[in-house]
MOPAC internal coordinates of N, CA, C and O (Angstrom, degrees):
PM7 1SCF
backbone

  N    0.0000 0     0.00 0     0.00 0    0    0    0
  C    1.4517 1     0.00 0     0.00 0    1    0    0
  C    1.5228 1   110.98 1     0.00 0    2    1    0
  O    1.2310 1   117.07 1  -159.64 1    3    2    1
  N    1.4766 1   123.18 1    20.36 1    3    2    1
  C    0.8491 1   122.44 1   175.32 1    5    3    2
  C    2.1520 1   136.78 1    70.35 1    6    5    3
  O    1.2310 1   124.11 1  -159.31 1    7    6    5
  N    1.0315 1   109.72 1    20.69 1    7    6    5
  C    1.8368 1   124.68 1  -150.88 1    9    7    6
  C    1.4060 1   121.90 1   -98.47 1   10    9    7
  O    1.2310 1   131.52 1   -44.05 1   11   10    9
  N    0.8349 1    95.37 1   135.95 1   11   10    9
  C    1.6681 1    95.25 1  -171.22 1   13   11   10
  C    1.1771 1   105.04 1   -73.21 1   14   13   11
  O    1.2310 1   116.78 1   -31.41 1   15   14   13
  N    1.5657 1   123.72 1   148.59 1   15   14   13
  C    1.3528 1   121.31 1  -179.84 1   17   15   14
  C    1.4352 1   132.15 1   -52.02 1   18   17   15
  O    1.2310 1   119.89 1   175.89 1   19   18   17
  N    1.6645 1   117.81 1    -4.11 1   19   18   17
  C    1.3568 1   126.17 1   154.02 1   21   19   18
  C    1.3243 1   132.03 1   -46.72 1   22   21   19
  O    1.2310 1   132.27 1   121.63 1   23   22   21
  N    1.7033 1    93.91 1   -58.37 1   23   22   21
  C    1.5355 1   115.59 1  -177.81 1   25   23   22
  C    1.3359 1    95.28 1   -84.89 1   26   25   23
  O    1.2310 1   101.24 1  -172.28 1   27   26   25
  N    0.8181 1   151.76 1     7.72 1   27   26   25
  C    2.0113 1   149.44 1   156.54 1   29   27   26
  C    1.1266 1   100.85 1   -63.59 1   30   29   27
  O    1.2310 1   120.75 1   110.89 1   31   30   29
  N    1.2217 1   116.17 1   -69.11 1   31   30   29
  C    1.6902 1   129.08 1   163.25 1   33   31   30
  C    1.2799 1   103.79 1   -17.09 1   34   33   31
  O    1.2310 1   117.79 1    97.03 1   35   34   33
  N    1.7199 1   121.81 1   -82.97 1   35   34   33
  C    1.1547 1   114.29 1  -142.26 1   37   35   34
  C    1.7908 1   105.74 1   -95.14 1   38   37   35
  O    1.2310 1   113.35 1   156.36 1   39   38   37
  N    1.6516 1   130.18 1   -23.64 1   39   38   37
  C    1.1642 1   136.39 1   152.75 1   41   39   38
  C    1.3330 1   111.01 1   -23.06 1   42   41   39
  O    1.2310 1   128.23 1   108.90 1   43   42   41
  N    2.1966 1   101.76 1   -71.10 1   43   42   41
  C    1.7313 1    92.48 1  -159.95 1   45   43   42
  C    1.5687 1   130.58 1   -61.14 1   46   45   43
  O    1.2310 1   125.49 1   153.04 1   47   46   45
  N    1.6082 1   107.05 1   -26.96 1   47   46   45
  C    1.9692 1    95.08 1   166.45 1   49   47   46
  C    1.1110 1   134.58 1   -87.47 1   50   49   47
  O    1.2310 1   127.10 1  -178.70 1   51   50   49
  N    1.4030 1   103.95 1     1.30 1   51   50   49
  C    2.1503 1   108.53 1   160.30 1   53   51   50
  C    1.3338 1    98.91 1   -71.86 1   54   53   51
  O    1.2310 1   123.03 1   113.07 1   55   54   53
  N    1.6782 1   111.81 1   -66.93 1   55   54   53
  C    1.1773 1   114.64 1  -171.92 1   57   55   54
  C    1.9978 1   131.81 1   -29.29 1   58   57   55
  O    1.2310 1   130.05 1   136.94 1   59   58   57
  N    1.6815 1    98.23 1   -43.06 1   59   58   57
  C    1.1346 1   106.22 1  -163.94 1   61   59   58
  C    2.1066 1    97.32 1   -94.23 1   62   61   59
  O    1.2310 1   130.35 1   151.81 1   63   62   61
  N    1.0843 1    97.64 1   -28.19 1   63   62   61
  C    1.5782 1    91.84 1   165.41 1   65   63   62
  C    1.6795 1   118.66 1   -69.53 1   66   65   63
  O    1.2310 1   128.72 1   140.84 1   67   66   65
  N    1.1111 1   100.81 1   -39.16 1   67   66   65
  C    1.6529 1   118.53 1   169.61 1   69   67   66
  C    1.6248 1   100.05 1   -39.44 1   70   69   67
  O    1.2310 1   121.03 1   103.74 1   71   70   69
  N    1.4217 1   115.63 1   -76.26 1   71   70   69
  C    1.6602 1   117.69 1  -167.04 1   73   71   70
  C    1.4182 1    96.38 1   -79.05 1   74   73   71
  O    1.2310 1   108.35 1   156.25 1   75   74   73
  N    1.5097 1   139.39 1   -23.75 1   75   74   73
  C    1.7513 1   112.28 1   166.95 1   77   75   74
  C    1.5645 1   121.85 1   -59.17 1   78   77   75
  O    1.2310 1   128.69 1   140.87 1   79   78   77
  N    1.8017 1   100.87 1   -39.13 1   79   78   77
  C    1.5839 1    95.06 1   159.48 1   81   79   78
  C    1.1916 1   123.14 1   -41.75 1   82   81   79
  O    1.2310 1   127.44 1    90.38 1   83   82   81
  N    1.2466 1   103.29 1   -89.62 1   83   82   81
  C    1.7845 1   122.39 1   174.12 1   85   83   82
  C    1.4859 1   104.95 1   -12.10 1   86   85   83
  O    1.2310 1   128.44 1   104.81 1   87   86   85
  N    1.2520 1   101.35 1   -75.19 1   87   86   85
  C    1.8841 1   111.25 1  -168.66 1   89   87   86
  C    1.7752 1    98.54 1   -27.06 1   90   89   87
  O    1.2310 1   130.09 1   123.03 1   91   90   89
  N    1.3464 1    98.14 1   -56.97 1   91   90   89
  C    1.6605 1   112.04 1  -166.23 1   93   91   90
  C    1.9039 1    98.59 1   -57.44 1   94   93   91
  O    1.2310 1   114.96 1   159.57 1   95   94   93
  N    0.9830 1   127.16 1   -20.43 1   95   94   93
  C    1.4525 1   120.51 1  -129.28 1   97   95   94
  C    2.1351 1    68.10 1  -112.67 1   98   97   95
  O    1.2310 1   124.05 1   118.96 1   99   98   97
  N    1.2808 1   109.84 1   -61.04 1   99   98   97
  C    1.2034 1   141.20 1  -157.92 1  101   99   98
  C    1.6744 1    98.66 1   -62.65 1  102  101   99
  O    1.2310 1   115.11 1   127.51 1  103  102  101
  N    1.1594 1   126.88 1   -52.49 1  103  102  101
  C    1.1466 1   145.46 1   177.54 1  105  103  102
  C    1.4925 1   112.67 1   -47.60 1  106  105  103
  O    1.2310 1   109.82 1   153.30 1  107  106  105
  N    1.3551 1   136.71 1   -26.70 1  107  106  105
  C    1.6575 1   158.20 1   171.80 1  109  107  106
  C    1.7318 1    96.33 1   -71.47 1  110  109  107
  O    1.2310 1   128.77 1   120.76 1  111  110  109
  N    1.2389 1   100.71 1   -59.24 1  111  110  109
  C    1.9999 1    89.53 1  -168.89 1  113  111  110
  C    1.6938 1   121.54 1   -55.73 1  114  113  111
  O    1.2310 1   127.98 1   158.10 1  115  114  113
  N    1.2439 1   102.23 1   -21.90 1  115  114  113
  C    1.8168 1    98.19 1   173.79 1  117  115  114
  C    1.4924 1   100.99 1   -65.82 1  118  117  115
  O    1.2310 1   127.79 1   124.01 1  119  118  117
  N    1.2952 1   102.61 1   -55.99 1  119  118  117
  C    1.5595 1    84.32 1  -172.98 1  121  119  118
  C    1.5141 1   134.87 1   -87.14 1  122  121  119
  O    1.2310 1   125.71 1   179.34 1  123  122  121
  N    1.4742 1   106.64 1    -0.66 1  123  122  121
  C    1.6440 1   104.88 1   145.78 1  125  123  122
  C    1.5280 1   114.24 1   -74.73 1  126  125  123
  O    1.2310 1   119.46 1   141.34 1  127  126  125
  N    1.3176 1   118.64 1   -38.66 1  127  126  125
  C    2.0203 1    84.15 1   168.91 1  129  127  126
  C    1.5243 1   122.25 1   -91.22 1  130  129  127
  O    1.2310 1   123.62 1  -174.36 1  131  130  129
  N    1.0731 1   110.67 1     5.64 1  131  130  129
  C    1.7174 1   128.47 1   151.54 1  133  131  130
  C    1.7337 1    99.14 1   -47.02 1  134  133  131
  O    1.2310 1   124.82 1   124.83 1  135  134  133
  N    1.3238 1   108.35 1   -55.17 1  135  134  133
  C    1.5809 1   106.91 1  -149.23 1  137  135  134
  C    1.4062 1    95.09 1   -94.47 1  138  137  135
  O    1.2310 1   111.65 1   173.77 1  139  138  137
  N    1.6684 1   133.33 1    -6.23 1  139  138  137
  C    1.2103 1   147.02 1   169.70 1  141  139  138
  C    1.4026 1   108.61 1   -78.13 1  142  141  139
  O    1.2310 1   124.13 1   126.28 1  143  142  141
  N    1.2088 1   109.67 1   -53.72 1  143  142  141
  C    1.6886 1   114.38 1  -179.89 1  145  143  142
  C    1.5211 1   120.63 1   -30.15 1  146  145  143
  O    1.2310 1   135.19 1   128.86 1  147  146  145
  N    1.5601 1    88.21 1   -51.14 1  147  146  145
  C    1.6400 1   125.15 1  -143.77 1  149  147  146
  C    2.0746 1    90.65 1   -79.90 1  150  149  147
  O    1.2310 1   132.56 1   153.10 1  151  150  149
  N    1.4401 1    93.35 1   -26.90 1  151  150  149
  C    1.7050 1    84.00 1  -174.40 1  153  151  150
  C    1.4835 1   115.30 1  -135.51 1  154  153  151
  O    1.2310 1   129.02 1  -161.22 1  155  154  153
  N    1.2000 1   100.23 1    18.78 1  155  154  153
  C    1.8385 1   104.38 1  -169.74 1  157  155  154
  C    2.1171 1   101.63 1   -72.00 1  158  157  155
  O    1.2310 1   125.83 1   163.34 1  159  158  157
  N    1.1112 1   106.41 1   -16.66 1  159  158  157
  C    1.5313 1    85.03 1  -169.78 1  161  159  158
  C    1.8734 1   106.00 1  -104.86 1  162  161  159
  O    1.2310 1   128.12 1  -161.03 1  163  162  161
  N    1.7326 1   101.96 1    18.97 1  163  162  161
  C    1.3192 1   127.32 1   156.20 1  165  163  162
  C    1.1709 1   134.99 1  -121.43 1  166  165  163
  O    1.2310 1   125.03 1  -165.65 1  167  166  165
  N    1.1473 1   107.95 1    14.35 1  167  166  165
  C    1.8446 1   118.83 1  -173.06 1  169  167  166
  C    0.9826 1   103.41 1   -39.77 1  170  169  167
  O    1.2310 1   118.57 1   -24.76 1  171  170  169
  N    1.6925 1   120.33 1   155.24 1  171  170  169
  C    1.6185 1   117.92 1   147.55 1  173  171  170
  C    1.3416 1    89.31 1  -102.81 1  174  173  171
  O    1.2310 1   126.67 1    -9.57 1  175  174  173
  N    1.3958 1   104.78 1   170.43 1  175  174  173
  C    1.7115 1   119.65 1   166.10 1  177  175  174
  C    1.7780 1   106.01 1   -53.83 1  178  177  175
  O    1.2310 1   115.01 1   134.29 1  179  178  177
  N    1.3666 1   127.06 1   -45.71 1  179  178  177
  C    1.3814 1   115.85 1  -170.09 1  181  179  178
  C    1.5845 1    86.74 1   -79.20 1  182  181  179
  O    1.2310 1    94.55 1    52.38 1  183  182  181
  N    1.0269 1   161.84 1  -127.62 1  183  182  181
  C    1.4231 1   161.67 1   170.00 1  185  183  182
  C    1.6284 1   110.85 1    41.95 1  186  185  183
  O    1.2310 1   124.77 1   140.08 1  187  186  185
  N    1.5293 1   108.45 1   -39.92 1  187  186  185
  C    1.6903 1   118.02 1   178.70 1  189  187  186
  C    2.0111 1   100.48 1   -74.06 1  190  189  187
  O    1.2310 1   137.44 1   138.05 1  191  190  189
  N    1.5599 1    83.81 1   -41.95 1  191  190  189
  C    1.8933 1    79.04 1  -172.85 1  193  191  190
  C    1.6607 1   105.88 1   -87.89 1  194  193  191
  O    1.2310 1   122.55 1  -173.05 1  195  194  193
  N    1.0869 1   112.73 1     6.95 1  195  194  193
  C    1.6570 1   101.22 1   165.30 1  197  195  194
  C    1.0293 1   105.23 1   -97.39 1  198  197  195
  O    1.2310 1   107.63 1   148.83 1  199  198  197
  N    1.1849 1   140.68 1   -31.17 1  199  198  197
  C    1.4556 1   149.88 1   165.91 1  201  199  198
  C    1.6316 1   112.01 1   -42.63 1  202  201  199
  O    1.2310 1   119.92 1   116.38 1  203  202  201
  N    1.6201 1   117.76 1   -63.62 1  203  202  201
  C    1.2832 1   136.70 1  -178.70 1  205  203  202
  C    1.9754 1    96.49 1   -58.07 1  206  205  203
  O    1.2310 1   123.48 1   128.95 1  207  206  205
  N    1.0115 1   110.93 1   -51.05 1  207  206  205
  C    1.8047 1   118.12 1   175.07 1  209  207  206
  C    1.2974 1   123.74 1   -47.54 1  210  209  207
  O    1.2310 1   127.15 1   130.32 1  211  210  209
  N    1.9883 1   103.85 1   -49.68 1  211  210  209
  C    1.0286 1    78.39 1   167.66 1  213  211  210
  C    1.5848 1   156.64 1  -131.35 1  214  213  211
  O    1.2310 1   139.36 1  -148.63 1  215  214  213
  N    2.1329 1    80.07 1    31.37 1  215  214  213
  C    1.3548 1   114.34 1   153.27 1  217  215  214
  C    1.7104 1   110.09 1   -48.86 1  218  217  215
  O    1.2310 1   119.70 1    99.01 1  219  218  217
  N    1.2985 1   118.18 1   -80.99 1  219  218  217
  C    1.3691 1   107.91 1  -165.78 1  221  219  218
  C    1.5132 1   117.62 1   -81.47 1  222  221  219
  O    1.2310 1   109.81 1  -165.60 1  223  222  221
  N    1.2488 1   136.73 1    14.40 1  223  222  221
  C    1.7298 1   138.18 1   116.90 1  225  223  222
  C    1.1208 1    96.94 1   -35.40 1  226  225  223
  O    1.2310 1   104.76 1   112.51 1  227  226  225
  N    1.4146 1   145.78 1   -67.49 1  227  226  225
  C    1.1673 1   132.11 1   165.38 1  229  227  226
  C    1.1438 1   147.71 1    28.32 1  230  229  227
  O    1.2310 1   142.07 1    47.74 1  231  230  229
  N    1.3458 1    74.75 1  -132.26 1  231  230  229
  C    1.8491 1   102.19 1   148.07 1  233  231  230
  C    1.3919 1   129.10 1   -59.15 1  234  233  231
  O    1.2310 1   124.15 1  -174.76 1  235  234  233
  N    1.2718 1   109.64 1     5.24 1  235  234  233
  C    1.5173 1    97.61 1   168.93 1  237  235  234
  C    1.4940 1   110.71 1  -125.13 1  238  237  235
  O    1.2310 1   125.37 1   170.25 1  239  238  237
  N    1.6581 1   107.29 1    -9.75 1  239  238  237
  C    1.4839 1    99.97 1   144.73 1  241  239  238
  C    1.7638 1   137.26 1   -54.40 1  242  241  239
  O    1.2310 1   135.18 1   146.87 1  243  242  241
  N    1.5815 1    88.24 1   -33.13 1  243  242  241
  C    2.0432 1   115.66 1  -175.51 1  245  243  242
  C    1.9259 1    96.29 1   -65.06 1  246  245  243
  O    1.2310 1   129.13 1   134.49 1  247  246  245
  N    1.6095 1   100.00 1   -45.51 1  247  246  245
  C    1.5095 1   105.63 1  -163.69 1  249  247  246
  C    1.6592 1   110.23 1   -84.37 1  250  249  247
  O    1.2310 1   115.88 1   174.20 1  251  250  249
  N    1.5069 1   125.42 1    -5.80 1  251  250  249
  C    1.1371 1   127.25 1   164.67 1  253  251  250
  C    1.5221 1   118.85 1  -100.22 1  254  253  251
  O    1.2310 1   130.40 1   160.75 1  255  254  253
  N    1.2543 1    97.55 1   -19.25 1  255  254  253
  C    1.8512 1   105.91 1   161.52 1  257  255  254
  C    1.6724 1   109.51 1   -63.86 1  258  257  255
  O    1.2310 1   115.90 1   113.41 1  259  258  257
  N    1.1618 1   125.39 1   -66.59 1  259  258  257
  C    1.0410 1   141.03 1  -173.16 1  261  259  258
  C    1.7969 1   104.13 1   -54.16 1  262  261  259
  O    1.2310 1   114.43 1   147.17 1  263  262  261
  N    1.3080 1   128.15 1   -32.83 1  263  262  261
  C    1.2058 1   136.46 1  -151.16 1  265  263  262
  C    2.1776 1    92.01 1   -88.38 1  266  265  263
  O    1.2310 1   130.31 1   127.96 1  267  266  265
  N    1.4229 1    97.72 1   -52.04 1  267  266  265
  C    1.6481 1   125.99 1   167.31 1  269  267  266
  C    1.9807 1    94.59 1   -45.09 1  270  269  267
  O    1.2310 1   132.84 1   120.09 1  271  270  269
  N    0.8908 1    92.80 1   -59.91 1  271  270  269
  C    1.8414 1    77.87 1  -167.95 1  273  271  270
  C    1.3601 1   115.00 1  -102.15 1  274  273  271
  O    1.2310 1   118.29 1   177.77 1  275  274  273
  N    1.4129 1   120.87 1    -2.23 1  275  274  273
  C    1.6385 1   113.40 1   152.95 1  277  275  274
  C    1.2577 1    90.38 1   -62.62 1  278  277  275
  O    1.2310 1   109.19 1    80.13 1  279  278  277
  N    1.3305 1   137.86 1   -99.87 1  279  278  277
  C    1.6772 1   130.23 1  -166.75 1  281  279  278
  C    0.9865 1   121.64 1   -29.43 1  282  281  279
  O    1.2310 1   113.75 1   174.01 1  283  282  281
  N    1.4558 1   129.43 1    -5.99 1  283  282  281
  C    1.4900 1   119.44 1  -179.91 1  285  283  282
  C    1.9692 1   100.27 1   -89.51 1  286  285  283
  O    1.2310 1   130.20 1   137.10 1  287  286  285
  N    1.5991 1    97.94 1   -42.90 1  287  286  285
  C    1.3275 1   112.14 1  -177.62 1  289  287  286
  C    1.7911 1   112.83 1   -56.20 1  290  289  287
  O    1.2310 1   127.83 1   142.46 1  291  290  289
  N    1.5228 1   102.54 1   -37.54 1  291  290  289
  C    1.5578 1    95.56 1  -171.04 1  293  291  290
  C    1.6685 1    98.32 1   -86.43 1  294  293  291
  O    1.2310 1   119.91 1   170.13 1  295  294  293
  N    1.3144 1   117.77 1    -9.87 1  295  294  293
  C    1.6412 1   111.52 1  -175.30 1  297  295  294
  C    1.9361 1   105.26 1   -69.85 1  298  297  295
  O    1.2310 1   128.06 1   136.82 1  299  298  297
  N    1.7305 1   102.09 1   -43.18 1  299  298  297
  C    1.0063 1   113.38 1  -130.55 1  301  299  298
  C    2.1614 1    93.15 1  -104.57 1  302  301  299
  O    1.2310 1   127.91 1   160.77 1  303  302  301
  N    1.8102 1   102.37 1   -19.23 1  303  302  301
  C    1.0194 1   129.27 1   164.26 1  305  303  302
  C    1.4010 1   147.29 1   -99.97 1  306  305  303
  O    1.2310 1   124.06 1   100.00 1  307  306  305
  N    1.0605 1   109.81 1   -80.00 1  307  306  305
  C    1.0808 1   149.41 1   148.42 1  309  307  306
  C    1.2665 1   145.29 1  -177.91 1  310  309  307
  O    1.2310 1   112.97 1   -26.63 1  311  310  309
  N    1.6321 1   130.88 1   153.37 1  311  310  309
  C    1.5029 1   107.88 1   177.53 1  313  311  310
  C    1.8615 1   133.78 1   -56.53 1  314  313  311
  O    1.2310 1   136.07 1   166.43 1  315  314  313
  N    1.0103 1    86.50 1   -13.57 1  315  314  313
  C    1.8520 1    95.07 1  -172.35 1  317  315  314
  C    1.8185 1    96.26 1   -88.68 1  318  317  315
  O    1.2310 1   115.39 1   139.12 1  319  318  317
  N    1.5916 1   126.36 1   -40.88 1  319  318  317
  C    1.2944 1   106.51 1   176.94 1  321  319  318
  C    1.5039 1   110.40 1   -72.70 1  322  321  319
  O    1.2310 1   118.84 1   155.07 1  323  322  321
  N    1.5268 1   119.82 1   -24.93 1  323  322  321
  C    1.3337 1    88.11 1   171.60 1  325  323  322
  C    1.3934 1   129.93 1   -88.56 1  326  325  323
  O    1.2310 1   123.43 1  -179.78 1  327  326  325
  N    1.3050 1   111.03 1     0.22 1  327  326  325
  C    1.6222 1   104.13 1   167.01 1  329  327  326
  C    2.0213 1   119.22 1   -76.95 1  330  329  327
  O    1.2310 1   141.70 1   171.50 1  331  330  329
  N    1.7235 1    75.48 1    -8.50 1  331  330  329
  C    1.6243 1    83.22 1  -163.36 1  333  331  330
  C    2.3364 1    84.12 1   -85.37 1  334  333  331
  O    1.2310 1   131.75 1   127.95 1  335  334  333
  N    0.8969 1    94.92 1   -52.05 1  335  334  333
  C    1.7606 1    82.38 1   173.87 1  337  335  334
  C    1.4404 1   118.57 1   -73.06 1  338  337  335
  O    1.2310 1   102.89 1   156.32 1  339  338  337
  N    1.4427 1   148.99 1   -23.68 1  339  338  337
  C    1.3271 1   124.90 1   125.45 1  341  339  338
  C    1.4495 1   138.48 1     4.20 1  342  341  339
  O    1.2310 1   125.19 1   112.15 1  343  342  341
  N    1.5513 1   107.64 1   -67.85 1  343  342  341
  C    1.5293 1   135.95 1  -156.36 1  345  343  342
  C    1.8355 1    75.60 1   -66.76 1  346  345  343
  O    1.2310 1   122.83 1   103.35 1  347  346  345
  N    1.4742 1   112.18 1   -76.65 1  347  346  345
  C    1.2553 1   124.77 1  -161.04 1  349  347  346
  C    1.2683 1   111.25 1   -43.85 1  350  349  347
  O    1.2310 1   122.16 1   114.65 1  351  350  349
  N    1.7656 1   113.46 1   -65.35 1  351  350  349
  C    1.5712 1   108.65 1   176.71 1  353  351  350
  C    1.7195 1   115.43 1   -49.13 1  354  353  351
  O    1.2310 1   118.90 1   148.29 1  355  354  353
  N    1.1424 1   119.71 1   -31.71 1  355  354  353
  C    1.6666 1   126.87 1  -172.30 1  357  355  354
  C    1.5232 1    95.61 1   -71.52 1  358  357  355
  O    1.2310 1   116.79 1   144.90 1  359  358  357
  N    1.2920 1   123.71 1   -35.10 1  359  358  357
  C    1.5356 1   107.55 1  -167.30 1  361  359  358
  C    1.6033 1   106.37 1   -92.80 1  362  361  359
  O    1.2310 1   121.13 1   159.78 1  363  362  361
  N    1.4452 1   115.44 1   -20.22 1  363  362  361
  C    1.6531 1   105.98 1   175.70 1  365  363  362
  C    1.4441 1   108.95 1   -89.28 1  366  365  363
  O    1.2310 1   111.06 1   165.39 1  367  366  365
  N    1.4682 1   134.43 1   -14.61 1  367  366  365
  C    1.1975 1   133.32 1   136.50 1  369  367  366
  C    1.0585 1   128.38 1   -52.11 1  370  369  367
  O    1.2310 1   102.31 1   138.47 1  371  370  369
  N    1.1729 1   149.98 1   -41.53 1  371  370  369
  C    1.6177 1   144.49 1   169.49 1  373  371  370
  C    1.6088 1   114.65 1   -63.45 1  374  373  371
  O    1.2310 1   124.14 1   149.06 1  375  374  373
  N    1.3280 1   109.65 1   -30.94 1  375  374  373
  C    1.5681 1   141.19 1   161.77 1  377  375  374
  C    1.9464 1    91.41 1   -37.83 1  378  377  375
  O    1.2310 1   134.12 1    77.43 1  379  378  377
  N    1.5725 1    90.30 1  -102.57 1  379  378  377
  C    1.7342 1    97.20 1   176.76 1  381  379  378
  C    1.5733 1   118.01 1   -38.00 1  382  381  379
  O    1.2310 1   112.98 1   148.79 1  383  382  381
  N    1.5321 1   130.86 1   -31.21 1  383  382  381
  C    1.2898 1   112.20 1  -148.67 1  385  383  382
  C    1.6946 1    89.67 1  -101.09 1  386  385  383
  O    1.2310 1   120.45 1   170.56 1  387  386  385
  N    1.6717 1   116.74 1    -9.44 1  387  386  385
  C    1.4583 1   107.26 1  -179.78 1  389  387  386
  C    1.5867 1    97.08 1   -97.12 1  390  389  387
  O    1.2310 1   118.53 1   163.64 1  391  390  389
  N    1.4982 1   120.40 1   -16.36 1  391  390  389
  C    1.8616 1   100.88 1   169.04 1  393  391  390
  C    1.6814 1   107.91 1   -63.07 1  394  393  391
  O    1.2310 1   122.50 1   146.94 1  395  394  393
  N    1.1912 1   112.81 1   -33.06 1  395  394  393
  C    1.4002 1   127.63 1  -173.56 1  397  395  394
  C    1.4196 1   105.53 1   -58.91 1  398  397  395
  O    1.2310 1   122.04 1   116.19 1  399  398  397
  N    1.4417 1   113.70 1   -63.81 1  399  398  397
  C    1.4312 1   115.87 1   179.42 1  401  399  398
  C    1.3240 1   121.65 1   -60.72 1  402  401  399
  O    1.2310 1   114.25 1   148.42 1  403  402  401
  N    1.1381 1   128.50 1   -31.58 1  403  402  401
  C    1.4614 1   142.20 1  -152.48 1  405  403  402
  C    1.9780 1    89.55 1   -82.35 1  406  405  403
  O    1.2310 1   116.87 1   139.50 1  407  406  405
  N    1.3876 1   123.55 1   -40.50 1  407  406  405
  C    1.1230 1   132.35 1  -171.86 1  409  407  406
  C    1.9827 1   107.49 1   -82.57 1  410  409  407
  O    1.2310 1   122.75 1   168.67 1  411  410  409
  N    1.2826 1   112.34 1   -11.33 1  411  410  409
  C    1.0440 1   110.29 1  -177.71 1  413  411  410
  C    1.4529 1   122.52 1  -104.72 1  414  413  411
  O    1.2310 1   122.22 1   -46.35 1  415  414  413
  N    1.5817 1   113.36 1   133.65 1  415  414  413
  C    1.7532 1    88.13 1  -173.37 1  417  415  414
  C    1.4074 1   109.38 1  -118.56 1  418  417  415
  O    1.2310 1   121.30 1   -20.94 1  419  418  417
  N    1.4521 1   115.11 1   159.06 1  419  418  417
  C    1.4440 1   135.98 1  -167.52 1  421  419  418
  C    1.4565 1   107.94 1   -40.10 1  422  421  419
  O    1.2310 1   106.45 1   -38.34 1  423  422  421
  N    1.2604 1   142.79 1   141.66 1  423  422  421
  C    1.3764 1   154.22 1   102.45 1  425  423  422
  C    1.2999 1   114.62 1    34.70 1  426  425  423
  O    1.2310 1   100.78 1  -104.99 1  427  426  425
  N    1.0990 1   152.51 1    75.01 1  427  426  425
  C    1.8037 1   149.59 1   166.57 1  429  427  426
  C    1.7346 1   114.22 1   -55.08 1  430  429  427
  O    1.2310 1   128.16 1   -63.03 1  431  430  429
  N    1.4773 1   101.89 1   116.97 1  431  430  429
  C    1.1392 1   119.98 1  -158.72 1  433  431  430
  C    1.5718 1    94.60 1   -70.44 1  434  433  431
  O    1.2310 1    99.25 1   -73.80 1  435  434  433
  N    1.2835 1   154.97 1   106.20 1  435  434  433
  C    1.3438 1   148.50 1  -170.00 1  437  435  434
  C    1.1035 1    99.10 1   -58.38 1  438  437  435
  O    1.2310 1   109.71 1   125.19 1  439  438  437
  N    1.3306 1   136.91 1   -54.81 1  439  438  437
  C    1.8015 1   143.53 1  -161.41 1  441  439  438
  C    1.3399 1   108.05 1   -62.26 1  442  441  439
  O    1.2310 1   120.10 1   180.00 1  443  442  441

């Protein structure tokens, strides 16, 4: 990201608290589509919507993490590096979450 050895300083311990969160946060979705895998071509309807629940609990735990340390980054940086580490974390995440998806298959309509 380009930084002068100031902002090295102050980047690397958001940064690395940033992905110990995450890791923790990140670390739950294998094994909800672990536990999807294992029963998607038996779903019940309540089983499909706990599934859908607690996919996007999720992601909106991932998207309020991320929301917590962009503001920490533009407080503690500036606003342009943290949009500029956003961009980055968002694109090696979409990275993982489409190997993830790509391996997972759709929902079987029972009816």
């Amino acid at each position: 990201m380009n930084f002068t050895p100031e902002r090295v300083a102050k980047f690397l311990p958001i940064s690395k608290r940033y992905e110990a969160e995450f890791t923790k946060v990140g670390g739950t979705f294998p094994g909800v589509i672990k536990d999807f895998a294992a029963n998607y071509e038996i779903m019940t309807d309540e089983e499909a919507s706990e599934f859908a629940n607690e996919l996007l609990q999720l992601q909106q735990v991932r998207l309020d993490l991320r929301k917590k340390y962009v503001g920490r980054l533009a407080k503690e940086l500036s606003p342009m590096i943290a949009a500029r580490f956003l961009q980055v974390d968002n694109r090696i995440n979409l990275l993982i979450d489409l190997g993830l998806a790509s391996r997972v298959p759709l929902i079987m309509d029972a009816q």
